[in-house]
matplotlib code that plots the C-alpha trace (Angstrom):
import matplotlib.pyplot as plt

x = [26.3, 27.3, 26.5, 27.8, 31.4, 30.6, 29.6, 33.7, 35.5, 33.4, 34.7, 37.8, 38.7, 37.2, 39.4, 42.7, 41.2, 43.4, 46.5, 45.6, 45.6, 48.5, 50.7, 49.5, 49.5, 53.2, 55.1, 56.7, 59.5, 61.0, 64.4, 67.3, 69.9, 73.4, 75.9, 73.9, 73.3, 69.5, 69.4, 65.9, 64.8, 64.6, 68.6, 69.1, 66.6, 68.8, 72.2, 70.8, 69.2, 72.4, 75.0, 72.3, 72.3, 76.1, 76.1, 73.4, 75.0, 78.3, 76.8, 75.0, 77.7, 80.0, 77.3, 76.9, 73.3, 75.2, 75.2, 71.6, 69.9, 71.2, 71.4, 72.7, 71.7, 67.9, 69.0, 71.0, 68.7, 65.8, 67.6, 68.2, 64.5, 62.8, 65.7, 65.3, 61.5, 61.4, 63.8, 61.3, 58.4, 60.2, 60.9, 59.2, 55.7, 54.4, 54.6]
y = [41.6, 38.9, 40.5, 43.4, 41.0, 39.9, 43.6, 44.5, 41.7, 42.0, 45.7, 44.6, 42.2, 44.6, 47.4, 45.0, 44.0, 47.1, 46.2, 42.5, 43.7, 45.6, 43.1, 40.2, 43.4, 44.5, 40.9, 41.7, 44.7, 45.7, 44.8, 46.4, 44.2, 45.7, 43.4, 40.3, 40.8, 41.9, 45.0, 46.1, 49.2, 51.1, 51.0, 52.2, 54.7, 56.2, 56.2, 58.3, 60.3, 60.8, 61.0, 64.2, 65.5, 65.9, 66.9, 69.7, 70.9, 71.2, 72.9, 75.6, 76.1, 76.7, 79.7, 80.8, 79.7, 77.4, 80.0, 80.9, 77.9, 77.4, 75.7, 72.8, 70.1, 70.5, 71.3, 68.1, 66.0, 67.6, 67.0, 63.6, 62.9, 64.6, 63.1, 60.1, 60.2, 61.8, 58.8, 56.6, 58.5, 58.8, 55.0, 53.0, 54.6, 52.9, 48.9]
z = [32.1, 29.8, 26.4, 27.2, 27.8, 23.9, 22.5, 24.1, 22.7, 18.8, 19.6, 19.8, 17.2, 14.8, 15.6, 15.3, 11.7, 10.2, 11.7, 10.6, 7.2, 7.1, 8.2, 5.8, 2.3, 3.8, 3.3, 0.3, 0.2, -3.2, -3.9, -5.9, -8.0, -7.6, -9.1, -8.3, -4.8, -3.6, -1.2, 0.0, -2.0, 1.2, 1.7, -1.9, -1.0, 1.9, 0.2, -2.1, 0.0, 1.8, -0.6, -2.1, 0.9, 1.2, -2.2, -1.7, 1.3, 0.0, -3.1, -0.8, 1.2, -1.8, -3.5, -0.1, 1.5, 4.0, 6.2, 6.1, 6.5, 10.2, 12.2, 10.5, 12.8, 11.4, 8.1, 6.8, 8.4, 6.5, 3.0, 4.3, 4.9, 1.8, -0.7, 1.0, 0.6, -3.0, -4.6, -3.3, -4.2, -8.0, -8.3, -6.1, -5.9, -9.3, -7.4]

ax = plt.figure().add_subplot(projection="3d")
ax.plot(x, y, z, "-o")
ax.set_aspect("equal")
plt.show()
């Protein structure tokens, strides 16, 4: 009955070894220099990523594919997320 108390807890400490090292590899976040100030990369990231988004949107509405992609509370938010993603796939992927 007692090793089989030991073989749990090895069991577990192993499986939180992951999460262990995620934390201690993820201390460090890029930053952006706008005007002498620091903002996290991620920020920059999703003002892009929005401001594209409006533009996008305004641009398909304008040749007419606003009205096809429906409904629009799926569609901005999907430009959101893959600008949002892709500017930080284009600058911040090489770190």
């Amino acid at each position: 009955m007692c090793r089989h108390r030991l073989s749990k807890s090895v069991n577990i400490g192993v499986t939180k070894l992951p999460v262990v090292l995620a934390l201690i590899k993820s201390a460090g976040d890029p930053l952006v220099d706008v005007a002498g100030a620091y903002f996290p990369a991620w920020l920059a990231c999703m003002i892009a990523g929005s401001l594209g988004a409006w533009l996008l949107g305004e641009f398909l509405s304008r040749i007419g594919l606003a009205t096809v992609l429906r409904p629009s509370a799926i569609m901005y938010p999907s430009l959101f997320a893959a600008l949002t993603g892709g500017a930080w796939l284009i600058f911040f992927s090489a770190r």
